[in-house]
N, C-alpha and C positions, 0 to 999 in steps of 0.2 A: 459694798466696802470690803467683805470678806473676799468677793470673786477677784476685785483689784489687787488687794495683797498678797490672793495666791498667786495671780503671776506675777506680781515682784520677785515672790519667794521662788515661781520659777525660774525667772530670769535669770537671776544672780545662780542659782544652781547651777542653770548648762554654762555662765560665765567662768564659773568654778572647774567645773569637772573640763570645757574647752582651755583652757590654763591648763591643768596636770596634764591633759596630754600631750600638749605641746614640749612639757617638759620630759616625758617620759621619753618622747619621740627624738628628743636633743641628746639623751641619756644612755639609748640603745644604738646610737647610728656608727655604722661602721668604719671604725676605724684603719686608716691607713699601714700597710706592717711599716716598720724604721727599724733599721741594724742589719745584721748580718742573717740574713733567712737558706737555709739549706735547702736546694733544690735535687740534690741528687746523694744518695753516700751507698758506696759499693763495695765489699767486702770480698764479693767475688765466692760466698761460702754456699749457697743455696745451689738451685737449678739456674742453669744459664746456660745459653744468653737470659736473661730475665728481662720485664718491659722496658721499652726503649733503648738497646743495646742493639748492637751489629757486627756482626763477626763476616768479611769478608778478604777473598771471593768465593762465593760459595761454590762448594766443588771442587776447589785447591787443593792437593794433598798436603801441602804446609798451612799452617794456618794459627790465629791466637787460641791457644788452648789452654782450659782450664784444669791445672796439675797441683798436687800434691807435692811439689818438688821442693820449693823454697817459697815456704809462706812469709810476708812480713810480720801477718798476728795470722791466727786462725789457724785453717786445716790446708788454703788453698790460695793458689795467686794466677793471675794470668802469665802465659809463655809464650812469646814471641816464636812463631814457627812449631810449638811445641804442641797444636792441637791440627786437626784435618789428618787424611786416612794415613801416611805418613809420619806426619809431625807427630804424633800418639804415640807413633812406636818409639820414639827417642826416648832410651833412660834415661833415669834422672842425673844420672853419672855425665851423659852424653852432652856434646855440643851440635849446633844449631849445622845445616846444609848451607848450601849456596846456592847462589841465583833466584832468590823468589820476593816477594812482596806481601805482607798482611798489616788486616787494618782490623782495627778495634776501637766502633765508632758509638755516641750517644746521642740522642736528639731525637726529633728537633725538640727546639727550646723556643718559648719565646719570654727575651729579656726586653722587650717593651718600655716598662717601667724601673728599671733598677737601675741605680749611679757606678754601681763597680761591682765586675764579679771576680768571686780567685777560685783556681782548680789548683787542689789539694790534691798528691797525690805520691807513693813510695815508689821505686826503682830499683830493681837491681840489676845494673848492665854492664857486661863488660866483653866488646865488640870486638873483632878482627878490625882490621884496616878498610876506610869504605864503608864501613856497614855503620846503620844509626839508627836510632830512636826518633819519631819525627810526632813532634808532639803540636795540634794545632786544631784548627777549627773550616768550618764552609760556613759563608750565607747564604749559597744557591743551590744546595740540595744533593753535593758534591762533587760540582763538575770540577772546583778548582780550591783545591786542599791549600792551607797556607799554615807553613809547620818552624816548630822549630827543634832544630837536630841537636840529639843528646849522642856523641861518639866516644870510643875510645871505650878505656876503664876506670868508670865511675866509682867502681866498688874500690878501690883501691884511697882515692880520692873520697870517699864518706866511711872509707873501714864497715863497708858489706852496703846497707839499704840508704839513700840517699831519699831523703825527705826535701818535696819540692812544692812552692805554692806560687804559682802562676797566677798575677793580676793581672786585670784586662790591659793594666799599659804595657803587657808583654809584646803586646799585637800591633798589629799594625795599626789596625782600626777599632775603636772600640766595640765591643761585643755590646754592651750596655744599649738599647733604643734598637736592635736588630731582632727581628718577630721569627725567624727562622734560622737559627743556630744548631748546629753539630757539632761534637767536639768530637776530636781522635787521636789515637795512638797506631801511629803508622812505624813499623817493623821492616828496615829493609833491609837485604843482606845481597852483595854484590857473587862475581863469580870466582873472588878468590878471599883465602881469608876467614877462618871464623873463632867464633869465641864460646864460653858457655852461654851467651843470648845477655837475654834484656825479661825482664820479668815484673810486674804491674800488679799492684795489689792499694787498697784501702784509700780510693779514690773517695772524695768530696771534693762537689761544686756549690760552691756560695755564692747570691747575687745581697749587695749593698740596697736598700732601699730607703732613700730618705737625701735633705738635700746637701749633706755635706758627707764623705766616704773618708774613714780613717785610714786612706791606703799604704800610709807610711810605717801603720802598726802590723808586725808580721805575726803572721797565722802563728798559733800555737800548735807544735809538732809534737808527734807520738815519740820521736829518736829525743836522743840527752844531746845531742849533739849533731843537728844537721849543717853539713858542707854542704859548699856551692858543688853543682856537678860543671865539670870541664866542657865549655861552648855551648851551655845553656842562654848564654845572654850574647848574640849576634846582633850585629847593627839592625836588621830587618828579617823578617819573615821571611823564609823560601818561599814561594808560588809552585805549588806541582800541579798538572790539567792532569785528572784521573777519569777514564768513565764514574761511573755512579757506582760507590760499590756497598750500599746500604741494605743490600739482599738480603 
């Protein structure tokens, strides 16, 4: 009788202690992120390039350089043309050469899972004729850039730093479900024409994760007052075929 009842009593035990874990196991499981998750934020204030950046072509005498010239916050911003053996030597006083191309690129990404992403990011540009800002992405590891062009003078048009946030319906194609993403900032200055450049600072990339994306609500800006910049919004994406310049 006694032996019986002790396994009653054990039974119901491991019944007992098989119950809380199940719950504990329901309790701990990981959850999915939801909202607005920060993948990247760049200040541009440490050592750089820092992980997953690219500064190309490497070898260029012009190049994106990291200067002291006109920060938006901080010590430091990037300069279009303003860095490579070259581009370094331009003071801060000085305007941009002609005839060359650079790129300042991040990735890869992969946005797999996320419903909408926006690239946050400040500007200060103001071009010669011709020359632009070409703000865009690759999903094939960058044989073919798809940009869009910031021309002209911005700075005039936002009264100095123009605060910009790019959501994915900027693109052609959604970024959102693509496992191999680069974003960039392509620099080009033709062979006549030039200005005091285009300058990059306090980049943030956000992906939306969850099944409905607030993308009507706009990003909260660091300026009191962000302006549209002039031909930021084209019908479609430019297509440029670049070798690969992720060096």
């Amino acid at each position: 009788m006694q032996r019986r009842t002790m396994l009653v009593f054990i039974l119901a035990l491991l019944l007992i202690l098989q119950a809380r874990g199940t719950t504990d196991d329901a309790d701990v499981a990981p959850e999915q992120p939801e909202g607005w998750v920060t993948l990247m934020s760049e200040g541009f204030e440490g050592v750089f390039p820092s992980v997953g950046w690219h500064i190309g072509r490497t070898g260029d005498p012009y190049l994106w350089g990291q200067r002291n010239c006109n920060p938006h916050t901080g010590t430091y911003s990037m300069w279009g043309g303003g860095g490579g053996s070259l581009g370094a030597q331009i003071p801060c006083t000085g305007m941009y050469t002609t005839g060359y191309a650079t790129t300042l690129s991040y990735g890869p990404l992969n946005l797999s899972g996320c419903t909408d992403l926006r690239l946050n990011f400040a500007h200060w540009t103001q071009l010669g004729a011709g020359d632009s800002l070409g703000v865009g992405y690759s999903i094939d590891g960058g044989t073919v850039w798809h940009l869009l062009p910031i021309t002209g003078d911005a700075v005039s048009a936002c009264g100095g730093w123009c605060q910009e946030s790019f959501y994915q319906n900027r693109w052609t194609i959604p970024l959102c479900g693509q496992p191999k993403v680069y974003l960039l900032f392509r620099f080009a200055s033709n062979a006549t024409g030039v200005g005091y450049g285009t300058f990059v600072d306090d980049v943030l990339l956000e992906a939306y994760y969850g099944a409905t994306s607030p993308t009507a609500t706009p990003t909260a800006t660091r300026t009191t007052t962000p302006t549209a910049t002039p031909m930021r919004t084209p019908g479609a994406s430019k297509r440029i075929y670049l070798p690969l310049l992720l060096r």
